[in-house]
Structure formats: C-alpha cells, structure tokens
C-alpha positions in Angstrom: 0.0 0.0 0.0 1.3 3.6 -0.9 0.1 7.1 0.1 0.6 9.7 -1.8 -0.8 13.0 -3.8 -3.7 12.8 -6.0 -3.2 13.7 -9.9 -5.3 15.0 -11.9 -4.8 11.3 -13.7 -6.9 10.0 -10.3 -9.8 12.4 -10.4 -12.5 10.2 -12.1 -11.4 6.7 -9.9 -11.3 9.5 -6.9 -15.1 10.5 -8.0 -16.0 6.6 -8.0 -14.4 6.0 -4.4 -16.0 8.4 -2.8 -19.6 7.9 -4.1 -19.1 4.0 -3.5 -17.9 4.5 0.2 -20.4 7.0 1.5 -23.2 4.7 0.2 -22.6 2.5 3.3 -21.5 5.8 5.8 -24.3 6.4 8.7 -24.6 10.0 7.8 -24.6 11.4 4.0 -26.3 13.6 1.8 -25.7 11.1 -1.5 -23.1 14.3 -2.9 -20.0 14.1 -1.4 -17.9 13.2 -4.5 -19.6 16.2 -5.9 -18.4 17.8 -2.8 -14.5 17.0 -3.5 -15.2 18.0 -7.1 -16.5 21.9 -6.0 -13.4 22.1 -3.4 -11.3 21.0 -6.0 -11.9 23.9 -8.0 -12.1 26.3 -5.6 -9.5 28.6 -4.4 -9.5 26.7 -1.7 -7.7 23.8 -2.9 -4.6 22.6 -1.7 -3.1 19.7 -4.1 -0.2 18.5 -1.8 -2.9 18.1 0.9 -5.6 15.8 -1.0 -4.3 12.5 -0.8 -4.5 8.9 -1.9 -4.2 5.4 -0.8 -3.9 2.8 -3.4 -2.5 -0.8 -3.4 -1.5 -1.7 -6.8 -2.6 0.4 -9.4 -6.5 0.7 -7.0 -7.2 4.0 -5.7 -8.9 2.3 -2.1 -8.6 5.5 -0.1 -9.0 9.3 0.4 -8.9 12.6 2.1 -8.7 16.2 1.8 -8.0 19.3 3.8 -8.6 22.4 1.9 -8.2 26.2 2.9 -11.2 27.1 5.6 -12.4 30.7 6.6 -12.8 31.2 9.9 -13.6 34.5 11.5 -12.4 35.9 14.8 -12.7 39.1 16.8 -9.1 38.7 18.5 -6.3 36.9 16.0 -6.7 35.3 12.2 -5.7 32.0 11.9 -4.7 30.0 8.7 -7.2 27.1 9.0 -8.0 23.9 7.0 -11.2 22.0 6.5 -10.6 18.3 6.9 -13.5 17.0 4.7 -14.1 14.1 3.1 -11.9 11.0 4.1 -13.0 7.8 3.0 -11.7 3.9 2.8 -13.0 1.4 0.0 -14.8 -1.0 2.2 -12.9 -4.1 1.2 -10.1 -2.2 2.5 -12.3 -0.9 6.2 -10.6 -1.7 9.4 -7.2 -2.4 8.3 -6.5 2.0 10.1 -6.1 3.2 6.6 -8.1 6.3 7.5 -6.1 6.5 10.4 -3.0 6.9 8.2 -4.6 9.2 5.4 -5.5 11.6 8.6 -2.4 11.1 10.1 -0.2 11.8 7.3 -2.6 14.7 6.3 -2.6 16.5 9.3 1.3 16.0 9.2 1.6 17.9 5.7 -0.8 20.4 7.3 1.6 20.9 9.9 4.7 21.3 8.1 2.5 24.0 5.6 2.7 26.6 8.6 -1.5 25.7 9.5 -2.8 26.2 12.6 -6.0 24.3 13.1 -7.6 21.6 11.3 -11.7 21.6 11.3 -14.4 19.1 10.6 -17.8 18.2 11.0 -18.1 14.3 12.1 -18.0 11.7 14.8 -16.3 13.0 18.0 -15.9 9.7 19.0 -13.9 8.4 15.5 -12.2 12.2 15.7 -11.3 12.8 19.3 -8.4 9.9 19.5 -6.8 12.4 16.5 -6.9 15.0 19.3 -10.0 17.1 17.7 -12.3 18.7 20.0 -15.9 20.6 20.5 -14.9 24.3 18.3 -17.1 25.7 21.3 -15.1 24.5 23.8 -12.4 27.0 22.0 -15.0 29.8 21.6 -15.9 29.2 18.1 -19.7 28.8 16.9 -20.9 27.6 13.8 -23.4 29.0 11.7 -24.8 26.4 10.1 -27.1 24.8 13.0 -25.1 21.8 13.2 -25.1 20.1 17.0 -22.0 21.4 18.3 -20.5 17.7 19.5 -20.3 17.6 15.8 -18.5 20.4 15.1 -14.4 19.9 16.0 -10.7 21.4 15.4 -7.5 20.1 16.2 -4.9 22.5 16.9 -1.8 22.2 15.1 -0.4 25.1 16.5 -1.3 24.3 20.1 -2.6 27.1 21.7 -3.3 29.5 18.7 -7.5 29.6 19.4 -6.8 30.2 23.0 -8.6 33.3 24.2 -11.0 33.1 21.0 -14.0 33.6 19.8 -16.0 33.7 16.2 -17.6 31.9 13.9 -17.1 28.9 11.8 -19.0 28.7 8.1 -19.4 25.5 6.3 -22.1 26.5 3.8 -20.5 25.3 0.7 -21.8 25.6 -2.8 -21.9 22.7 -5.1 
C-alpha cells in the first residue's frame, strides 16, 4: 500500500471512491464526491494536501484538507477543513483512515496551518486529538449540533482566548 498526492490522472477513480464509500456511511447527503469536485476547484484547494491510498494500481482511499475561513474578533488563523476521508470498504478496518488523517494533518503541519476543522464523529475524531470548536470559543453557523462540530490544533494554543464563527455553507 502507498500514500501519496492525488493527480489529476486520479480524479475520475477518486469521484468513484468516494460515491461508492459513502453509500454505506451512517450520515450522508448522497453528494459528497460532488463535494471534493467543488473544493477541488475552488480557491481553496490545496493539491499537496488531498491525498491517496492505493495498493496496486487501486485507488482504495482518500482525504482532503482544503483552505477554511474562519472568523475571529481577537487573532486570524490559517485554518484547514478536513472533509471528506474515505476507505473502499474491502479495505475498512485495516486504520487506513487513520494513516490518510495522520499523514494529512502532518503535511498540514509542516505548511505553517494552525488548526484543522471538521464536522463528524467526536468519538472516531477525538483519538486524533479534535475537540468541540465551542469549547475554544468558536460557533458555527450552520445549526449543526455542536459535539459535531471539531478542530485540532496544530499550533497548540493559537484559538486560545478566541471567539467567532465557523462557516461550512459550501456551494456545489
């Protein structure tokens, strides 16, 4: 198995993955490889940060962190949106969303980001060190149930003392 950066060349097999594997996913809205297709050509889009997991020439995993607004009254922050990740399900339970994240948030570090965000599971999310955005001042505007709502700090510290608002109304 090999991680690496997706190519334009993986864009169609990347489309396919990601409409297969959310088909089995508790919560989804039936669009999310239209999702990765709209952040993908948005300004927003960090190549080196949208990665893939294939064994042999099979695409069997994904994720993305793109660029994320966030707005606060005391600091800026440079932020990333962790959104989608997904595993072929032949390939489930074998941590290989463990290592997409991992090696994600790694690159994200070593970019100069400060905080990762995503809406999802606290209790798949939390062992990556994520927690509640409230519990760092920061509301979202969408009406999602904040135990949803999470960041990981990559820059510990940096949303300390903070407060704003968080945005994930995304056209596509």
């Amino acid at each position: 198995m090999n991680i690496r950066q997706e190519t334009t060349q993986d864009f169609d097999e990347i489309y396919r993955l990601v409409k297969t594997a959310f088909e089995t996913a508790d919560v989804s809205d039936g669009r999310e490889q239209d999702f990765v297709v709209s952040l993908r050509g948005s300004e927003n889009y960090i190549p080196e940060l949208a990665l893939i997991a294939e064994e042999g020439k099979k695409i069997i995993g994904h994720v993305m962190l793109t660029k994320q607004p966030v707005v606060l009254k005391e600091k800026s922050v440079n932020a990333l949106l962790l959104a989608p990740v997904c595993v072929d399900i032949a390939f489930r339970g074998r941590k290989l969303a463990s290592q997409l994240i991992n090696m994600a948030l790694d690159r994200a570090e070593k970019f100069g980001f400060d905080a990762v965000f995503l809406v999802g599971n606290p209790a798949l999310y939390n062992r990556f060190g994520f927690e509640e955005t409230v519990a760092k001042g920061i509301k979202n505007l969408n009406g999602l149930p904040d135990k949803y709502v999470l960041v990981k700090e990559l820059n510990k510290g940096c949303l300390d003392g903070c407060s704003g608002t968080i945005d994930f109304d995304y056209e596509f």
